[in-house]
C-alpha positions as CSV (number, residue, x, y, z in Angstrom):
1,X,-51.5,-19.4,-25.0
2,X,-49.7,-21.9,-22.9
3,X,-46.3,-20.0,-23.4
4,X,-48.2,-16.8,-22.2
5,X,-49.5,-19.0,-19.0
6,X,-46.2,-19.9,-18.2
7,X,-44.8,-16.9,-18.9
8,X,-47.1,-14.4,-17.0
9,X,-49.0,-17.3,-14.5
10,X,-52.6,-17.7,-15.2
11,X,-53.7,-15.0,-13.0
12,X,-51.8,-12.3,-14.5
13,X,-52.5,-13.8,-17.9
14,X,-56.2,-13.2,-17.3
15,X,-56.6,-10.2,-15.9
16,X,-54.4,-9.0,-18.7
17,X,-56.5,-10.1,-21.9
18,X,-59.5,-8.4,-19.6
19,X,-57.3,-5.4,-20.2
20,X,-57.2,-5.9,-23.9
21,X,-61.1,-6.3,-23.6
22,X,-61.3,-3.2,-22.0
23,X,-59.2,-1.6,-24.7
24,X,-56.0,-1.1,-22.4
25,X,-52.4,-1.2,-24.3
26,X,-51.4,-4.3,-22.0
27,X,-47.8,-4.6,-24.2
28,X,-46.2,-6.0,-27.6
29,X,-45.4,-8.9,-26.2
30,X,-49.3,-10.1,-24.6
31,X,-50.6,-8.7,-27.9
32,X,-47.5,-11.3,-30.0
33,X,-49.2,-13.9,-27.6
34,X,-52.8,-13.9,-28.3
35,X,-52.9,-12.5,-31.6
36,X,-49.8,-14.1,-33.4
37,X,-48.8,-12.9,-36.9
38,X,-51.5,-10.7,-37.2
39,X,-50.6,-8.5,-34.4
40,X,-47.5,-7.8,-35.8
41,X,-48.4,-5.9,-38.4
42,X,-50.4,-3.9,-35.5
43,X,-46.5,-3.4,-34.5
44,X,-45.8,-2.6,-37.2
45,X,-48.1,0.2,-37.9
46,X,-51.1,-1.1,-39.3
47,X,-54.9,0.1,-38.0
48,X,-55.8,-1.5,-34.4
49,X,-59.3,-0.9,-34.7
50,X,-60.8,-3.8,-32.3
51,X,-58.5,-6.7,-32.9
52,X,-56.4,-6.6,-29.4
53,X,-60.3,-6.8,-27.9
54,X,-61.4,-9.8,-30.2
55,X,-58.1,-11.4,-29.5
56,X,-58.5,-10.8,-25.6
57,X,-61.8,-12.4,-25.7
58,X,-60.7,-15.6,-28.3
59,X,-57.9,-15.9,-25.4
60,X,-60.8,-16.8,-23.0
61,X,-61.4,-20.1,-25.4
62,X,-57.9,-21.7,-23.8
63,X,-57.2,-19.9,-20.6
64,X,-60.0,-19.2,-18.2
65,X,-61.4,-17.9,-14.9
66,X,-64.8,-17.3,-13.8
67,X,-63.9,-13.7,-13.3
68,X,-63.7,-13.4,-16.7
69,X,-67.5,-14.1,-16.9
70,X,-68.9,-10.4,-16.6
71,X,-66.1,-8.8,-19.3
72,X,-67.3,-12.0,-21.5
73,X,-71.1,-11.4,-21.4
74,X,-70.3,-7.7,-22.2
75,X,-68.4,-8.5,-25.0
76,X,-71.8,-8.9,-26.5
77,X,-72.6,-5.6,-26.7
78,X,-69.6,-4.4,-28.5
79,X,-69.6,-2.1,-31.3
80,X,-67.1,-4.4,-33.2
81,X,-69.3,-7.6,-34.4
82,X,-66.1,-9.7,-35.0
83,X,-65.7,-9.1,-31.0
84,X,-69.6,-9.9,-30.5
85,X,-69.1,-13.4,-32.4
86,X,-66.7,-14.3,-30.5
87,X,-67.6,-13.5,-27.3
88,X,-70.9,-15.6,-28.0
89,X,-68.5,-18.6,-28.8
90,X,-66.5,-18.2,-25.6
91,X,-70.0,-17.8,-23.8
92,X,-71.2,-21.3,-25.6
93,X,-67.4,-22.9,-24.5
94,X,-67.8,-21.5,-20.8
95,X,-71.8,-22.0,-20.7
96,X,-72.3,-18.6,-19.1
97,X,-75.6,-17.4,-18.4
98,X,-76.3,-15.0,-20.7
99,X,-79.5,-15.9,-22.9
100,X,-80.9,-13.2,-22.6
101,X,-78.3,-10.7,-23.9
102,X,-77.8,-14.0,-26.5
103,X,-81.4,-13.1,-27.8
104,X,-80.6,-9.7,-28.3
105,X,-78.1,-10.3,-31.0
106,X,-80.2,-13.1,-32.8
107,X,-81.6,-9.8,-34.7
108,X,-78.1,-8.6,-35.3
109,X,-77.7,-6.9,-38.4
110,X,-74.1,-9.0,-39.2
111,X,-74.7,-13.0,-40.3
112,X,-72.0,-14.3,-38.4
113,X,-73.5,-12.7,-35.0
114,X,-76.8,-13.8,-35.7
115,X,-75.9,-17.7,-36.0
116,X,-72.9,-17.2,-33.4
117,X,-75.9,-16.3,-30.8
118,X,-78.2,-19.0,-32.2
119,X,-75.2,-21.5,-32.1
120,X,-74.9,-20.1,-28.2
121,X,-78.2,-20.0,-26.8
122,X,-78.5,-23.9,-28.2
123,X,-75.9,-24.3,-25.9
124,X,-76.8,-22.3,-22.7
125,X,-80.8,-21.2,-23.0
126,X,-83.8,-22.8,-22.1
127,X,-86.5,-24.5,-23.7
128,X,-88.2,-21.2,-24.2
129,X,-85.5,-19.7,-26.3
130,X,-87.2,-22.1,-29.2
131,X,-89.6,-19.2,-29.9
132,X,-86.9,-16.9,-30.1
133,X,-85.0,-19.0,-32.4
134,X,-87.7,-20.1,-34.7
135,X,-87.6,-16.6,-36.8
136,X,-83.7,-17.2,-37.5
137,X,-85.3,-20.9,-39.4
138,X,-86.2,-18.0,-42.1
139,X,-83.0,-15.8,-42.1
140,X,-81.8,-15.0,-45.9
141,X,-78.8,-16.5,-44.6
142,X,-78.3,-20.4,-44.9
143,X,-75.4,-20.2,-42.0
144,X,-78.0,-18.5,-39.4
145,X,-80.9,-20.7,-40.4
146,X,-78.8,-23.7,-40.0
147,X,-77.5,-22.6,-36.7
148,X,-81.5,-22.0,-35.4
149,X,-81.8,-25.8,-36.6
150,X,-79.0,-26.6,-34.8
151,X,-80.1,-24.8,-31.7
152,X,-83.5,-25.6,-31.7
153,X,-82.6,-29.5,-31.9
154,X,-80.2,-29.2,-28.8
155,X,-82.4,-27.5,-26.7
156,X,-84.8,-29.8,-27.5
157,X,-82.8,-32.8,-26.5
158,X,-81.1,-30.9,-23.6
159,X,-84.7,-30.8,-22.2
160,X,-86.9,-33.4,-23.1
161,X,-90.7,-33.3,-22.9
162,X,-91.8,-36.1,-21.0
């Protein structure tokens, strides 16, 4: 991502991997930048589907701007739940205030969504997103119900009863 940085200036760089968000073509090259090997064999003819968008948002990890916070949060609501997963990681790394669209995925019907969200809202809810998480403690998933663990104990010590 640096390379990208210095090649485009942070500015540009962001408001381009928005674009990929959005589903815009923003270029091989951006697409070489943030998605590596992988988006070569986009080049080189295979399916797109919602990788430039999942790559635009994994972008956000290293290179950021609060303008970036909206696109982020609706990342969330994507049809693609690799893009969902990640946008909850990038919304745990920026601590963006978005429990509440957080909660809606911790009934997602992919695993990995389910305990990115509960891995997230540890990181950004409240004390009273313990309730919400408490159902995920009995997820048929061990990944999700250790995530709700996880979360449940950091909001816990993040707010301390006194």
């Amino acid at each position: 991502m640096a390379a990208a940085v210095e090649r485009y200036g942070q500015s540009e760089f962001i408001e381009r991997v928005l674009n990929l968000i959005k589903g815009y073509d923003e270029g091989d090259d951006l697409l070489l930048y943030v998605g590596g090997d992988h988006a070569q064999g986009i080049l080189d003819g295979a399916p797109v589907l919602y990788w430039p968008e999942l790559w635009g948002t994994r972008a956000l990890l290293y290179v950021w701007d609060e303008s970036a916070a909206p696109a982020v949060i609706g990342t969330l609501g994507n049809p693609a739940w690799r893009v969902r997963e990640m946008g909850a990681r990038v919304v745990a790394a920026r601590e963006l205030p978005a429990a509440s669209e957080l909660a809606g995925l911790l009934g997602d019907s992919v695993a990995r969504v389910r305990s990115a969200a509960a891995r997230s809202l540890g990181a950004v809810g409240a004390l009273e997103d313990v309730d919400r998480l408490r159902p995920l403690l009995k997820d048929p998933e061990i990944d999700v119900r250790r995530s709700a663990q996880q979360s449940i104990e950091a909001l816990r010590a993040r707010f301390p009863k006194d």
